[in-house]
C-alpha positions in Angstrom: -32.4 98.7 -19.7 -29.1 97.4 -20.9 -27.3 99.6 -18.8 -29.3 98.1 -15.6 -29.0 94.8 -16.5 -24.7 95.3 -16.8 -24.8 97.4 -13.3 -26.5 94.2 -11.9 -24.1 91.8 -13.5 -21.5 94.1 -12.3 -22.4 94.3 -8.6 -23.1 90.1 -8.1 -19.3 89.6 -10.1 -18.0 91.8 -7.5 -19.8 90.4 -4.3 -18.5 86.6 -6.0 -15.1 87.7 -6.2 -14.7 89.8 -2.8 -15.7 88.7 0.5 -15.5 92.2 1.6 -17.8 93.5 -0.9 -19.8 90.7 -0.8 -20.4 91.6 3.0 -21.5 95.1 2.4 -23.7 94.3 -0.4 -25.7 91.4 0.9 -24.8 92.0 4.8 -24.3 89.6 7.7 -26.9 87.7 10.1 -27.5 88.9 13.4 -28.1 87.2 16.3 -31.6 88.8 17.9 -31.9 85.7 21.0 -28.6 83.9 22.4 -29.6 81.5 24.8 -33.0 82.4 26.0 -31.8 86.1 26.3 -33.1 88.9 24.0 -30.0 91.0 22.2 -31.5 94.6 22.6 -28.5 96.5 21.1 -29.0 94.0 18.3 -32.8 93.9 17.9 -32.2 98.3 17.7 -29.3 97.8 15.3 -32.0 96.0 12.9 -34.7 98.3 13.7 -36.9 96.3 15.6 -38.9 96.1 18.3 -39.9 93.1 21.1 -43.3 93.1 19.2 -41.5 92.5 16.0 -39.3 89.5 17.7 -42.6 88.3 19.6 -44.6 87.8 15.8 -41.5 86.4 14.0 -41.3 83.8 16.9 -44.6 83.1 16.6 -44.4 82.2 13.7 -42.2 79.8 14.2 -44.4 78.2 16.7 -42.6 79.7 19.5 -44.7 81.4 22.4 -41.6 82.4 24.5 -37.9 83.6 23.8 -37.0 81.4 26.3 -37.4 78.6 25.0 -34.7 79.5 22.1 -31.1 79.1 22.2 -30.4 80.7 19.2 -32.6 83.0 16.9 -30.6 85.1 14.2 -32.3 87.2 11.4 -30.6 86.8 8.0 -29.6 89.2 5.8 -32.8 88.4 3.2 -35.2 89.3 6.4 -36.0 85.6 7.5 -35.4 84.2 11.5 -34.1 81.4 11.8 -34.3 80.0 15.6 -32.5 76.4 16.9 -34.3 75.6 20.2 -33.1 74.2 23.3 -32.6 70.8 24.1 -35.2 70.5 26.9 -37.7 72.4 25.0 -36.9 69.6 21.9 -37.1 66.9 24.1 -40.3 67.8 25.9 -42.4 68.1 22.5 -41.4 64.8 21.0 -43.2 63.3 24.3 -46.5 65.3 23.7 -46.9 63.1 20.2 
């Protein structure tokens, strides 16, 4: 038990103090949607599918991947999605 808890101590001192280690232990975000446009290579690269991307979206109350600038999937398995400007503007009429 000891042992564990000075291999994790270890490993977050090093990803603190290195950038490059830091990269390789906790990874990098990846953009899955630019500008309306679904990044295949990308989406394979994470091991997903449209399906997947189609469910994360919707949970974000997004019906359509056009209606996303940006959506990138972070390292800890999370989207995070900015929308375009038109499709902003158009909900804040609806309310």
């Amino acid at each position: 038990m000891i042992l564990w808890s000075l291999l994790a101590f270890s490993v977050a001192l090093i990803g603190l103090r290195s950038v490059r280690a830091r990269k390789i232990l906790d990874g990098q975000p990846t953009i899955l949607v630019k500008q309306g446009r679904i990044l295949e290579k990308d989406l394979a690269k994470q091991h997903l599918n449209i399906d997947d991307l189609s469910m994360l979206l919707r949970n974000k109350d997004i019906f359509s991947p056009e209606e996303v600038e940006f959506a990138i999937l972070e390292p800890d398995g999370k989207l995070s999605v900015l929308k375009k400007e038109r499709t902003a503007a158009c909900n804040k009429k609806r309310m």
